[in-house]
C-alpha positions as CSV (number, residue, x, y, z in Angstrom):
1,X,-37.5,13.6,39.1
2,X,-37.8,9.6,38.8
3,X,-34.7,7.7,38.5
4,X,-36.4,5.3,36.1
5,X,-37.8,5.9,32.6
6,X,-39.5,3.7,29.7
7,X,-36.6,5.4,27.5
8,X,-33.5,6.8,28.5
9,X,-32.4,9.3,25.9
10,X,-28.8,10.6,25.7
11,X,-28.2,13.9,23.7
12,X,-31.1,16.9,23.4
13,X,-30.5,16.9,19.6
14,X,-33.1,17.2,17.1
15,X,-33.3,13.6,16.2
16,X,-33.5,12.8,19.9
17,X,-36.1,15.5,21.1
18,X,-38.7,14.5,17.9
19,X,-37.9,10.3,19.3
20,X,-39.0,11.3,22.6
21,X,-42.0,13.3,22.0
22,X,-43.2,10.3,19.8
23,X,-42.5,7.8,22.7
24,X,-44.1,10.3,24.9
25,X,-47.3,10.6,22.6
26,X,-47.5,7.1,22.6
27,X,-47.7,6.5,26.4
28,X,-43.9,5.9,26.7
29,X,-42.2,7.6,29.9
30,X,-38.9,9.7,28.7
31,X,-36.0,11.2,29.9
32,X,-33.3,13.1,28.2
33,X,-30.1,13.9,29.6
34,X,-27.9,16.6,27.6
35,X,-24.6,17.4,28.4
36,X,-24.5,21.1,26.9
37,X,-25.7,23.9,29.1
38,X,-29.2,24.1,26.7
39,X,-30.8,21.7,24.2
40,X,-30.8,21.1,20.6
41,X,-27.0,20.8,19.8
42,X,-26.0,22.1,16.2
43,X,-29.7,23.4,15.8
44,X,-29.4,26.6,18.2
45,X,-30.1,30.2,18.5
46,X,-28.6,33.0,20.6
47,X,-27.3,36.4,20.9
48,X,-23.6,35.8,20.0
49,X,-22.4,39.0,19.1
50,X,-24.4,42.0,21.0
51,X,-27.3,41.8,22.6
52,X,-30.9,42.2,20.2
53,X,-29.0,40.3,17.6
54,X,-30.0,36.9,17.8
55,X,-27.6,34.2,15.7
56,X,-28.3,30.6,14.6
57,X,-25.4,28.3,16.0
58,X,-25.0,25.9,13.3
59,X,-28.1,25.0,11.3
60,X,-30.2,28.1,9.4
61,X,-32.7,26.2,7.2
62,X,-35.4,24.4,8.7
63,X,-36.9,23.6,5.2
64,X,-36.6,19.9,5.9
65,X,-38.4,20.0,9.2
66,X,-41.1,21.7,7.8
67,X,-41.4,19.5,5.0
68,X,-40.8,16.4,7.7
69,X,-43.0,13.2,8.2
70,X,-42.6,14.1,11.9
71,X,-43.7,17.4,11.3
72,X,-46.5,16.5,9.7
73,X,-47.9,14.8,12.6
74,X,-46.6,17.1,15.6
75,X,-46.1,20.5,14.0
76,X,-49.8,21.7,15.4
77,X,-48.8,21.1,18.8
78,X,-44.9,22.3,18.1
79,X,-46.9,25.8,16.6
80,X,-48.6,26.1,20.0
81,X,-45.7,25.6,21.7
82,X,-44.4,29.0,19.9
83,X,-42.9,28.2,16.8
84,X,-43.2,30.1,14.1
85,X,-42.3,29.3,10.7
86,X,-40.8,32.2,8.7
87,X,-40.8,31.1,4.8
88,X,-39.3,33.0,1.5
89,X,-39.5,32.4,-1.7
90,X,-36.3,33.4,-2.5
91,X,-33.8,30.9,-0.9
92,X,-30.4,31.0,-2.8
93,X,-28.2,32.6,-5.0
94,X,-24.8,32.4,-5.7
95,X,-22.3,35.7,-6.8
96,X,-19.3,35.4,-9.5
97,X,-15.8,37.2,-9.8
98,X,-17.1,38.2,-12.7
99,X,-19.6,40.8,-11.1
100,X,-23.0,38.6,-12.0
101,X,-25.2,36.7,-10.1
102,X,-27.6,33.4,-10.1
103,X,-30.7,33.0,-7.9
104,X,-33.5,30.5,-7.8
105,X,-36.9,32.2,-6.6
106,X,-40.5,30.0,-6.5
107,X,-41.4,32.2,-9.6
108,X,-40.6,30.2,-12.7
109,X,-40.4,32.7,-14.7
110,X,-38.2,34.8,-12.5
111,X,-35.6,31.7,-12.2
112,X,-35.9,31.3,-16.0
113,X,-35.0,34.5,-16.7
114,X,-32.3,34.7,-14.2
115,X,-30.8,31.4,-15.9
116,X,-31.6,33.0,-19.3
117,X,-28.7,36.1,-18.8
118,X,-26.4,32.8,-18.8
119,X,-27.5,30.1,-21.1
120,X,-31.7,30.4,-23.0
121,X,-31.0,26.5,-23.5
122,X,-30.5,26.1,-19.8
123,X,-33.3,27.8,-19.0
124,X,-35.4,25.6,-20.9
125,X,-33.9,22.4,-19.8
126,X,-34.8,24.0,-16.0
127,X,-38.7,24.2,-16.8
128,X,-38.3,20.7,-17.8
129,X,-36.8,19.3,-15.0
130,X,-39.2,21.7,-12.5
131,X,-42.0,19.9,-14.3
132,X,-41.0,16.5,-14.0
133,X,-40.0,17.3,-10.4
134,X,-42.9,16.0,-8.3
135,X,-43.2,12.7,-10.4
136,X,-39.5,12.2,-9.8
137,X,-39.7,13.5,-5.9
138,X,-42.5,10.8,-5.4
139,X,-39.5,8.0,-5.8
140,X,-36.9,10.1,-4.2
141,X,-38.5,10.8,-1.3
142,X,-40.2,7.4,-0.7
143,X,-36.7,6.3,-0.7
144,X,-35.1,8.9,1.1
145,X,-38.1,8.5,4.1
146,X,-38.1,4.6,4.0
147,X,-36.7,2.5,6.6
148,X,-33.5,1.5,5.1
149,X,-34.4,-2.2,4.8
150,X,-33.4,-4.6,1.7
151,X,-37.3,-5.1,1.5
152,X,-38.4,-1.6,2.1
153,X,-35.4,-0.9,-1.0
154,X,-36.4,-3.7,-3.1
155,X,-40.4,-2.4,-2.9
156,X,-39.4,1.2,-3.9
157,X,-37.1,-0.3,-7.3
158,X,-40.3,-2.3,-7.5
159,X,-42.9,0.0,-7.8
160,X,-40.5,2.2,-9.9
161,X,-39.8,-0.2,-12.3
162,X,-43.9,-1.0,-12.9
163,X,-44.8,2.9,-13.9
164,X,-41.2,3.4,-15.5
165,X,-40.1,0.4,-17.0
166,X,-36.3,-1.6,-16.5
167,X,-34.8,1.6,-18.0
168,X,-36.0,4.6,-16.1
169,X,-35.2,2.5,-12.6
170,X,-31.7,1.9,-14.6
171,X,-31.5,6.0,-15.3
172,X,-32.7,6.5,-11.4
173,X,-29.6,4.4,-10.2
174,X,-26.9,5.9,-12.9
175,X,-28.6,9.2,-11.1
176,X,-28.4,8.2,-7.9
177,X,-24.4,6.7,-8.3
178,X,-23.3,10.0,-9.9
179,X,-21.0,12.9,-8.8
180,X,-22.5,16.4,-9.0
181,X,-20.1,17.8,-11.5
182,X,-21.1,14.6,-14.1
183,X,-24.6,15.3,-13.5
184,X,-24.4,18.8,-13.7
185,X,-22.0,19.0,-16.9
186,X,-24.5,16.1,-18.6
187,X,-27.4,18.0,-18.3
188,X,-26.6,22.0,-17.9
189,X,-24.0,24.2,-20.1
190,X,-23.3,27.3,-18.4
191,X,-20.5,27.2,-15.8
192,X,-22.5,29.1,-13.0
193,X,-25.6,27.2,-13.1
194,X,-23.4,24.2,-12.6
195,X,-21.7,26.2,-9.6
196,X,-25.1,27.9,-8.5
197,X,-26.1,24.1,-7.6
198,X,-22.9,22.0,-7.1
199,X,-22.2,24.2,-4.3
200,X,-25.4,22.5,-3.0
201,X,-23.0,19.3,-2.1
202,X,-20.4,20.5,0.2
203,X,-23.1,21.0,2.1
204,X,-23.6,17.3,2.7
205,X,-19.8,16.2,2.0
206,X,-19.9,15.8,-1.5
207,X,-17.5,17.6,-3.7
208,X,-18.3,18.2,-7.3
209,X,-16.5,14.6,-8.1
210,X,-17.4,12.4,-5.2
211,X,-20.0,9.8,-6.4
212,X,-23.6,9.7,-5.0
213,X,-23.5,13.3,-4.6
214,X,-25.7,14.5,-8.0
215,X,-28.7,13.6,-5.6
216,X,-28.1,16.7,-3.2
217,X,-27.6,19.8,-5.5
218,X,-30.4,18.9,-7.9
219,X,-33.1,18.1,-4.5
220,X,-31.9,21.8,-3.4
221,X,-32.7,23.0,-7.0
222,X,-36.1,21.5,-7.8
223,X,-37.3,21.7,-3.9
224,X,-35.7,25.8,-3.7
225,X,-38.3,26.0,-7.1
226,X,-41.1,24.5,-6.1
227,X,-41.3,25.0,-1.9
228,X,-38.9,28.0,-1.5
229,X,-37.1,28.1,1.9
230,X,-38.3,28.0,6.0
231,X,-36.6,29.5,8.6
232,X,-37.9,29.8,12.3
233,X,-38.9,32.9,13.7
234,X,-36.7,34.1,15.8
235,X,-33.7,31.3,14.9
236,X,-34.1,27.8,14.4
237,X,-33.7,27.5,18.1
238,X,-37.3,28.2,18.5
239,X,-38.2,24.5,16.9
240,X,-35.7,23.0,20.1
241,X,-37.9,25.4,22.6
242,X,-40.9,23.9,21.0
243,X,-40.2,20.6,21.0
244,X,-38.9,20.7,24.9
245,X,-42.3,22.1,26.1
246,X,-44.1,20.1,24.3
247,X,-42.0,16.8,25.6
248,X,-42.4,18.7,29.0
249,X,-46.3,18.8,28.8
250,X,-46.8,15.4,28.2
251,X,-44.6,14.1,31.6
252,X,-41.2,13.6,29.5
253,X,-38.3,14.7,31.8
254,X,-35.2,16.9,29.6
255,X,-32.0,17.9,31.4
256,X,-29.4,19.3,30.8
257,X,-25.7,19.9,32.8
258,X,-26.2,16.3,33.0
259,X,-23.0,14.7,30.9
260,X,-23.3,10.9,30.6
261,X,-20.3,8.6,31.4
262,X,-21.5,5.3,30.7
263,X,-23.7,3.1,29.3
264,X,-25.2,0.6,32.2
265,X,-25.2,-2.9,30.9
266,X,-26.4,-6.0,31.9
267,X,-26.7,-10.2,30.7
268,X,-26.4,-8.6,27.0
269,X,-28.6,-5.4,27.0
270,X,-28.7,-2.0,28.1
271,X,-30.6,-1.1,31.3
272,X,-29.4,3.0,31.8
273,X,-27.2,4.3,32.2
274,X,-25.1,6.6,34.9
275,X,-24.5,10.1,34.6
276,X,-21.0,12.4,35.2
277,X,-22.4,13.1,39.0
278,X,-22.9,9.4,39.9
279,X,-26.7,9.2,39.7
280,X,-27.7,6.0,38.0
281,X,-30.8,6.4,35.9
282,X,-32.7,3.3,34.8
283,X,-34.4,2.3,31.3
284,X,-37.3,0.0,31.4
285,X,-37.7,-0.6,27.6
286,X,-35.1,1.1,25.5
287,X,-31.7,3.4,25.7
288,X,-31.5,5.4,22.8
289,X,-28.0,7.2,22.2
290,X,-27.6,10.5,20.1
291,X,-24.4,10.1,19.8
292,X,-21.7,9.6,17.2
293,X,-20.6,6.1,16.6
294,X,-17.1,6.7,18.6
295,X,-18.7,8.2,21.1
296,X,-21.3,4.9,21.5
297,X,-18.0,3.0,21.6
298,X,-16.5,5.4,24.8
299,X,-20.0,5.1,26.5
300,X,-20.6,1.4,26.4
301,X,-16.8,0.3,26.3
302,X,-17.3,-2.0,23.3
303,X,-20.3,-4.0,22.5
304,X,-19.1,-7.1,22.3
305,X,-19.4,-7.7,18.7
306,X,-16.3,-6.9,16.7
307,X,-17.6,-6.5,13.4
308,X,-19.9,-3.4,14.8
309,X,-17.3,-2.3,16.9
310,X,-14.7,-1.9,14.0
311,X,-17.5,-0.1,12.1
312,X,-18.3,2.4,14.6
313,X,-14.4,3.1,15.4
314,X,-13.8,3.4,11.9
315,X,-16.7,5.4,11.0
316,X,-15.6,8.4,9.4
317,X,-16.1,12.4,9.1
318,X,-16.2,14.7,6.7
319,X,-13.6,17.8,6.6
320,X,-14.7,20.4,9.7
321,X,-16.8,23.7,9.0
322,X,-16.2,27.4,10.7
323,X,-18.6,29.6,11.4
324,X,-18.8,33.5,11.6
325,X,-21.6,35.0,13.2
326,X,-21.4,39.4,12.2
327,X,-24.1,41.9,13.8
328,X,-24.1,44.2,10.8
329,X,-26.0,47.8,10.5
330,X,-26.3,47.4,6.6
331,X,-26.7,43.8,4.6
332,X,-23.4,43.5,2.4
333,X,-23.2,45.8,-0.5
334,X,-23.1,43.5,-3.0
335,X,-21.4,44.4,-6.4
336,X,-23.4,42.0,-8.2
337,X,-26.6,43.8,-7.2
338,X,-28.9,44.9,-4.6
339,X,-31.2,42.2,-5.9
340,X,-28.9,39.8,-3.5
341,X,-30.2,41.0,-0.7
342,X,-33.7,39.1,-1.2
343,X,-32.2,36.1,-0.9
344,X,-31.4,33.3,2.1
345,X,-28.4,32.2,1.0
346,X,-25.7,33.0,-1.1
347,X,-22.8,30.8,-2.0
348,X,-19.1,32.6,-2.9
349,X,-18.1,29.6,-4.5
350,X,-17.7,30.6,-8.3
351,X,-16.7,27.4,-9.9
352,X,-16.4,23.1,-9.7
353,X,-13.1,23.4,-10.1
354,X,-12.5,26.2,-7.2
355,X,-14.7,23.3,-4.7
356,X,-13.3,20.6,-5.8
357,X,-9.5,22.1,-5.0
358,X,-11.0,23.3,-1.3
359,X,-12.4,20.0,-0.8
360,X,-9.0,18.1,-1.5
361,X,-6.8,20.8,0.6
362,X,-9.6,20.3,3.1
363,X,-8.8,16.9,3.6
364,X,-5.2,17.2,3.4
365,X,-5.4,18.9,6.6
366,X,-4.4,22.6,4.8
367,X,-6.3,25.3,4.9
368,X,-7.9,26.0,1.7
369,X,-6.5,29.1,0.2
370,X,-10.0,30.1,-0.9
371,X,-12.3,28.2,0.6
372,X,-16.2,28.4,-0.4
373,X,-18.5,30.3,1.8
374,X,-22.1,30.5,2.2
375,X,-23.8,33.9,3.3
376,X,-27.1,33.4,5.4
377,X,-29.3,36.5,5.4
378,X,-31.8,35.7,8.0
379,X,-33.0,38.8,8.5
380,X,-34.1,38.9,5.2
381,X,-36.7,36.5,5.9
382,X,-37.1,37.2,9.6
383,X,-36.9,41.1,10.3
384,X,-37.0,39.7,14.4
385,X,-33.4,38.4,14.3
386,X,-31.9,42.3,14.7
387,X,-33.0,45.6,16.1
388,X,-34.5,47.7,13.6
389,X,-32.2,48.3,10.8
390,X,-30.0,46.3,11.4
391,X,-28.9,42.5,10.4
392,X,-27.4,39.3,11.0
393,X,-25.1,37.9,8.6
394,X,-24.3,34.0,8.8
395,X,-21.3,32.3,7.3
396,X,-20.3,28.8,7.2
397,X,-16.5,28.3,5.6
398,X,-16.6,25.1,3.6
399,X,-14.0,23.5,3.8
400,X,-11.5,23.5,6.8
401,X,-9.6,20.6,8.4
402,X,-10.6,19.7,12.1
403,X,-6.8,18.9,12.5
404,X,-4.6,21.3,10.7
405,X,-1.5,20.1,9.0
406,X,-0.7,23.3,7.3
407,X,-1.8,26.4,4.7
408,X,-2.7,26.2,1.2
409,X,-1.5,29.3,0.5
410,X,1.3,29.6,2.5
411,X,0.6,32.5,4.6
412,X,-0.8,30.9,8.1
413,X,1.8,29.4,10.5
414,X,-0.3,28.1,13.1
415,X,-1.4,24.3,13.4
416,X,-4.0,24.8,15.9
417,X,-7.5,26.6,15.7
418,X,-6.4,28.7,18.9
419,X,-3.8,30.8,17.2
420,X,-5.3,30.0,13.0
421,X,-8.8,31.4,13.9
422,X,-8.5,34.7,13.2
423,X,-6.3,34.8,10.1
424,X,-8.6,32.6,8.5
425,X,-11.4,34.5,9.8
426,X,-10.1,37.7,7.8
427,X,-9.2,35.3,4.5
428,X,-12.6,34.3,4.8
429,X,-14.2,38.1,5.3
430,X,-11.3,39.5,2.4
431,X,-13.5,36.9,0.5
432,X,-16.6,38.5,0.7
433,X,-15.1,41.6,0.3
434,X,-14.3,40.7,-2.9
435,X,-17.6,40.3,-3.8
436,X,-19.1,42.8,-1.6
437,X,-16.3,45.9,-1.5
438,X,-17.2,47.9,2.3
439,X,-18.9,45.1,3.9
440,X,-15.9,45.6,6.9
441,X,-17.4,49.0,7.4
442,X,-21.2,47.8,8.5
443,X,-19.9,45.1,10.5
444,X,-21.0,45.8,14.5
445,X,-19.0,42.7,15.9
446,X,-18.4,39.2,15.2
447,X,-18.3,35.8,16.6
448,X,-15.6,33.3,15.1
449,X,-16.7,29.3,16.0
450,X,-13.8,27.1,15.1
451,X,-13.7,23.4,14.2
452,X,-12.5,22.8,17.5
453,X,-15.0,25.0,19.4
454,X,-18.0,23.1,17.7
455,X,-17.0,20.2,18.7
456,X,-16.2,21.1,22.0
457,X,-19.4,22.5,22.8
458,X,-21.3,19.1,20.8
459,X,-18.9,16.1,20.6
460,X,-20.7,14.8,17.7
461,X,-19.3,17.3,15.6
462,X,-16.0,15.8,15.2
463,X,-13.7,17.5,14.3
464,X,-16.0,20.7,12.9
465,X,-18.3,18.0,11.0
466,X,-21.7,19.8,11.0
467,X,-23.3,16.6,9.5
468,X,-22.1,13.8,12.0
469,X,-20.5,11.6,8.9
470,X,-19.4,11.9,5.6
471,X,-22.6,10.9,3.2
472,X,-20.1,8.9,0.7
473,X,-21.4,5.8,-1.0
474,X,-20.0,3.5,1.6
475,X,-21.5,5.1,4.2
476,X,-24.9,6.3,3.1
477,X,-28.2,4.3,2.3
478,X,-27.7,0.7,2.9
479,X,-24.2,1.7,5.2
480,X,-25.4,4.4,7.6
481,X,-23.8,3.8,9.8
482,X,-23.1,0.3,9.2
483,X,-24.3,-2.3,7.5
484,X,-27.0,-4.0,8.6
485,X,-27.5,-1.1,11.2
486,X,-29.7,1.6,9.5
487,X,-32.8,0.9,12.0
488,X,-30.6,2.5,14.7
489,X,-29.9,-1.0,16.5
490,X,-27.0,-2.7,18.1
491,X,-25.9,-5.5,19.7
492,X,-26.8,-4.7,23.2
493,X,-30.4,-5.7,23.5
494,X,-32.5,-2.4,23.7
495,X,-29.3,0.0,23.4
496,X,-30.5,2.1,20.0
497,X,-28.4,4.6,18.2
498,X,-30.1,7.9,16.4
499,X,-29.1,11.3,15.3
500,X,-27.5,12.2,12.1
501,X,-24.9,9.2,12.0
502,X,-28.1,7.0,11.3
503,X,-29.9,6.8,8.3
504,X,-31.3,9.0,6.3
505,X,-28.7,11.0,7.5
506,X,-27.7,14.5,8.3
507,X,-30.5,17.8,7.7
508,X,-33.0,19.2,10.2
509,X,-36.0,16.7,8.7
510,X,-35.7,14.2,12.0
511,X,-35.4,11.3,10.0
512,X,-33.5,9.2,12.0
513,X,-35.5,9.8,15.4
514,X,-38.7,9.4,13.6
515,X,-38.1,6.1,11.8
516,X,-36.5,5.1,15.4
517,X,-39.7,5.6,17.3
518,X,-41.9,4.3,15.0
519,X,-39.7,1.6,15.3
520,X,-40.1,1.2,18.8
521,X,-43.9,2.6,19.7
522,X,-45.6,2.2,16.3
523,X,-47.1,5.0,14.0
């Protein structure tokens, strides 16, 4: 291996991995360097319980890489490479207390009907809003894919305001400023359509009463209508594998068991940087960090400039997630209906209000006394994931603190994930219980992945933060991660920051590494 690259690329992330094969495909020279064991951080797959059952880590849904600009241009090469998309066109659902149940399918009428059972007028404003879907995703997306530059901004509001008039871009930015639960109340009556979608935004850090955050659960409506869901064959480590070999086959170097220490600096800009083991590895054009913003600041020691140094010290994190990965020889028994079982997802979290109190508690540093869960069913869609007849089950708790201050409901003494992991494990599981009664009794073994554990294996997940950075107003579009800073770039001459801390922000679609080497190598 040489000791000196075009690019020097710290982190084998997603974002990272789909930068580098760009610089690679356009002549560039790249190395990666990855402290973990393997590569792709929170977008993993491996057999965490018993062997033949083969878990996702983190991420599940690779519905935004799919539908990805970058895809677009290197998933021919990534399918050759061995991925395999595995789509459904059932993604979610969610299950109430009340013994009912809410899914969105790709079949109109299906969804319709389903929303019917709850409110006919819903059900009718939901064809609407499907049809006026890919006029209105046309603007989104543009905006959501754009470099996040005042003039790239000001052209979108421009070209919206010529086919829609000074009103309908005034009603895009009321949309676009709003919480999920005033959206959601505004335009939907029944109380579990509103929770069948708001749950949508915990996903991405927004509670049901956190401005910005109506964007999020009505994209995961319209898009779950209209495009469905994609998994990866065989977990949505299979995109990482992919990506690697195809990096590998055109001269790009990736490592890994290679932690970084520093960031090697010289008369203003970054020129490499040297690795745990003393090796010093040299950038000719560019070193691009995958990192989160604190951990820029520990690699390069400061930059210099204290405005962007305050920024990325201050930059802050959304409340921590825990995951539970179950070999099961049954899916769950649902009470609300066998019917569950065709679906992706399902979310056990049965009202705004019940989010809303988990978020707060959440952030408070308690454990949330019922905190929302959302049950992945890959096997569903991929049959490959579990030896015949059996399943994987995937939960994500949403909520938990990374630093634990205390119990919401007053039954957990611990203040550390160590000794808290597996009474909230079992809160979580008495959960789905509830909702589907025997599910103990098919469970093979299980896997609990803390907060702390997550970050300890990727130290961009601070503090259990699955998406790198809360996506509140003041740190999304025009602030991600700082002002001024969208494009990735810092004040170190060629020192570049990507990953999910960057805009557009957290999801599998490898915005930010895209938009970065486009950036850097052109189109």
């Amino acid at each position: 291996m040489s000791d000196t690259f075009d690019a020097v690329l710290i982190g084998a992330g997603h974002n990272t991995l789909a930068c580098a094969l760009h610089l690679s495909a356009r002549g560039w020279k790249v190395g990666v360097f990855e402290q973990a064991a393997e590569p792709g951080g929170a977008v993993r797959s491996g057999a965490y319980t018993l062997p033949g059952f083969r878990h996702d880590w983190a991420a599940m849904n690779l519905s935004l890489f799919a539908g990805s600009p970058f895809f677009k241009a290197y998933g021919p090469a990534l399918m050759a490479r061995g991925l395999e998309l595995a789509p459904t066109t059932h993604p979610f659902a969610s299950a109430f207390p009340d013994g009912r149940w809410l899914g969105v399918s790709t079949d109109m009428a299906q969804t319709q009907g389903n929303i019917a059972r709850f409110s006919a007028t819903d059900a009718a404003t939901w064809a609407r809003l499907a049809a006026q879907f890919p006029a209105d995703a046309n603007h989104l997306f543009a905006l959501l894919g754009s470099p996040m530059r005042m003039r790239a901004f000001a052209s979108i509001i421009w070209r919206l305001m010529r086919q829609r008039g000074i009103s309908g871009a005034q009603d895009l930015g009321k949309f676009l400023l709003s919480s999920p639960r005033a959206w959601l109340e505004d335009t939907f009556e029944s109380p579990h359509l509103r929770a069948t979608l708001g749950a949508w935004g915990l996903h991405l850090d927004y509670a049901p009463d956190v401005a910005g955050g109506a964007l999020f659960p009505y994209l995961e409506g319209m898009a779950g209508q209209a495009f469905g869901m994609v998994l990866a064959k065989g977990g949505a480590g299979s995109a990482i594998s992919a990506l690697v070999a195809e990096i590998a086959a055109r001269g790009g170097h990736v490592e890994c068991n290679a932690p970084v220490a520093r960031i090697v600096q010289s008369g203003g800009a970054a020129t490499g940087i040297e690795l745990a083991d003393g090796r010093i590895i040299t950038a000719r054009k560019a070193v691009i960090a995958g990192v989160a913003p604190k951990g820029l600041m520990q690699l390069t020691g400061g930059t210099g400039d204290a405005t962007f140094d305050a920024a990325m010290t201050g930059y802050r994190h959304a409340p921590g997630t825990m995951m539970i990965h179950l070999a099961m020889d049954a899916l769950p028994p649902w009470a609300a209906g066998a019917e569950l079982h065709r679906y992706a997802y399902v979310h056990l979290a049965p009202s705004l209000d019940q989010m809303a109190r988990t978020y707060q508690q959440a952030l408070a540093g308690l454990l949330p006394d019922e905190p929302a869960l959302v049950v992945g069913q890959p096997t569903v869609v991929d049959p490959s994931r579990a030896p015949d007849g059996k399943h994987v089950l995937w939960l994500q708790i949403r909520m938990v603190p990374g630093t634990i201050l205390g119990d919401a409901a007053g039954q957990i003494g611990a203040t550390d994930w160590a000794g808290a992991a597996e009474p909230m494990a079992e809160r979580a599981l008495d959960i789905l219980e509830r909702y589907a009664p025997g599910v103990r009794g098919h469970i093979l073994a299980r896997r609990i992945v803390t907060p702390a554990e997550l970050e300890a294996d990727n130290p961009n997940l601070v503090g259990g933060d699955q998406i790198c950075g809360s996506h509140h107003l003041s740190q999304h579009f025009l602030f991600r991660p700082a002002r001024g800073r969208t494009d990735g770039s810092t004040p170190l001459r060629n020192l570049h920051l990507t990953g999910a801390a960057v805009w557009p922000g957290a999801g599998t679609g490898a915005g930010p590494g895209w938009l970065l080497a486009q950036k850097l190598a052109g189109g």
